[in-house]
C-alpha positions as a Markdown table, in Angstrom:
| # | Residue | x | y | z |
|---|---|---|---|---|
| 1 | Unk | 24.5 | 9.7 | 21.5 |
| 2 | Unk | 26.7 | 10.0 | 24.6 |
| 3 | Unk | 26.3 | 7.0 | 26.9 |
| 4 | Unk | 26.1 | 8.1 | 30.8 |
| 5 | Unk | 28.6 | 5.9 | 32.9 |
| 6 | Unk | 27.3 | 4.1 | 36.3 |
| 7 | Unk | 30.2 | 6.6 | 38.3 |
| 8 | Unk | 28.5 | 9.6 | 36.6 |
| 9 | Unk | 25.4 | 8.6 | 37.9 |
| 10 | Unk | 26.7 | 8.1 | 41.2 |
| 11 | Unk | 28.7 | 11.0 | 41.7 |
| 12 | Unk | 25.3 | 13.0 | 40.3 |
| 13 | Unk | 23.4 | 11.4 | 42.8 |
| 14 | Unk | 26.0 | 11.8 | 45.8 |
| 15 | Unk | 25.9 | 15.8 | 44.8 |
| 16 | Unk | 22.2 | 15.9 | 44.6 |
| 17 | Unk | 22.4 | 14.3 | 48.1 |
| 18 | Unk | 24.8 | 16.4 | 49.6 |
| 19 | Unk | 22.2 | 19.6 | 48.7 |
| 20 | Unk | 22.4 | 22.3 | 46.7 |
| 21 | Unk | 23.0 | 26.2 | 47.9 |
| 22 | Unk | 19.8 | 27.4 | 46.5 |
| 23 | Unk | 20.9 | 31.0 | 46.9 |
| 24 | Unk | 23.8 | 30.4 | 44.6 |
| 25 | Unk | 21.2 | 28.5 | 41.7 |
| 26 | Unk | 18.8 | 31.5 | 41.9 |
| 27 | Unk | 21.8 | 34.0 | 41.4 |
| 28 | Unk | 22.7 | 32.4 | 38.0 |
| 29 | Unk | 19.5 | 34.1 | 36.5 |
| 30 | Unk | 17.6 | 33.1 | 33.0 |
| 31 | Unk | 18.2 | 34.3 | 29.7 |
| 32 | Unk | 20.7 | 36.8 | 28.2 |
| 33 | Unk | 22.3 | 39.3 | 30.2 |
| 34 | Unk | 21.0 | 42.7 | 30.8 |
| 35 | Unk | 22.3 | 45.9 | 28.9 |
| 36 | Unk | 21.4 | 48.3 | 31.3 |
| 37 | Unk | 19.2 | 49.1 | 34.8 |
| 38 | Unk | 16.5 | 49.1 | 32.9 |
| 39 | Unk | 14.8 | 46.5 | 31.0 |
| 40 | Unk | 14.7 | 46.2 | 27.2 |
| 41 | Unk | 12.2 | 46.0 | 24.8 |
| 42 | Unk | 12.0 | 43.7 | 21.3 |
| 43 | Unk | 11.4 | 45.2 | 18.3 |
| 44 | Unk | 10.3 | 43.6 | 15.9 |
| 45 | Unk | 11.2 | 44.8 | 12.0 |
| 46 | Unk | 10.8 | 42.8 | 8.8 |
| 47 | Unk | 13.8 | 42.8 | 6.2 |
| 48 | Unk | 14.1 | 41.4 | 2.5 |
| 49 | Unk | 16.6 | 38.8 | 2.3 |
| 50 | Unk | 18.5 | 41.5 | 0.6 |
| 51 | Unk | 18.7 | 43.6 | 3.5 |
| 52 | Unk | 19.3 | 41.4 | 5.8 |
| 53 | Unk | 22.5 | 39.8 | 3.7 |
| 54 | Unk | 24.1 | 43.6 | 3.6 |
| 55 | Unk | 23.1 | 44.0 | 7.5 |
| 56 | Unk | 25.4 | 40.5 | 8.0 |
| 57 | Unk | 27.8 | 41.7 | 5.7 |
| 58 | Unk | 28.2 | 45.1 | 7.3 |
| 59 | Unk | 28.3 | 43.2 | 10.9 |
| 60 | Unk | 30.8 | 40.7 | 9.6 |
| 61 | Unk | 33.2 | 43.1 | 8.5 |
| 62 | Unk | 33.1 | 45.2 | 11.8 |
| 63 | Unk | 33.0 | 42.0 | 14.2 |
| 64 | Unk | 29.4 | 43.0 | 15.7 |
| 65 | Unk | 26.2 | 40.9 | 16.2 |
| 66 | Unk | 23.3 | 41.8 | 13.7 |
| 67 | Unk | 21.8 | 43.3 | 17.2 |
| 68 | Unk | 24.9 | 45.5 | 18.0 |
| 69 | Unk | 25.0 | 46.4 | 14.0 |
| 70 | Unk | 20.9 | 47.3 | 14.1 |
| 71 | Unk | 21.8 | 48.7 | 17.4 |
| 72 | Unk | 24.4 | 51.3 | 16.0 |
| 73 | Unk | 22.8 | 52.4 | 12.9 |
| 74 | Unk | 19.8 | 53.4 | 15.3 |
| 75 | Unk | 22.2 | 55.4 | 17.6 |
| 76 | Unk | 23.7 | 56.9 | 14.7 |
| 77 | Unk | 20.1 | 58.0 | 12.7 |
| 78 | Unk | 19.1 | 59.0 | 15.9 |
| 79 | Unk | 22.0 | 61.4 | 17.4 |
């Protein structure tokens, strides 16, 4: 646990006091970043604990996320 010192507090407070630009806060946005203009959907798919070791291992040795790997291996069945 990370104690909080009495000048944190204070210098939260005397931010919190001076105001926040809202605009600026509402810009940040929630959750990951887009891929696209349009929005995404989640799929869903169920993999053996087989499967899904290769799928990491096949990631792993190409530097991807499991989501860029699936991503990829749908382009490529697809095209």
């Amino acid at each position: 646990m990370r104690m909080v010192s009495e000048y944190q507090i204070q210098r939260w407070a005397d931010e919190a006091e001076a105001g926040y630009d809202v605009d600026a806060l509402k810009r940040r946005g929630r959750g990951r970043p887009g891929r696209g203009a349009e929005p995404m959907q989640v799929v869903a798919v169920r993999l053996t604990a087989e499967e899904l070791k290769a799928l990491d291992a096949a990631a792993a040795k190409l530097d991807m996320s499991r989501s860029e790997a699936i991503r990829a291996a749908v382009a490529g069945f697809a095209a």
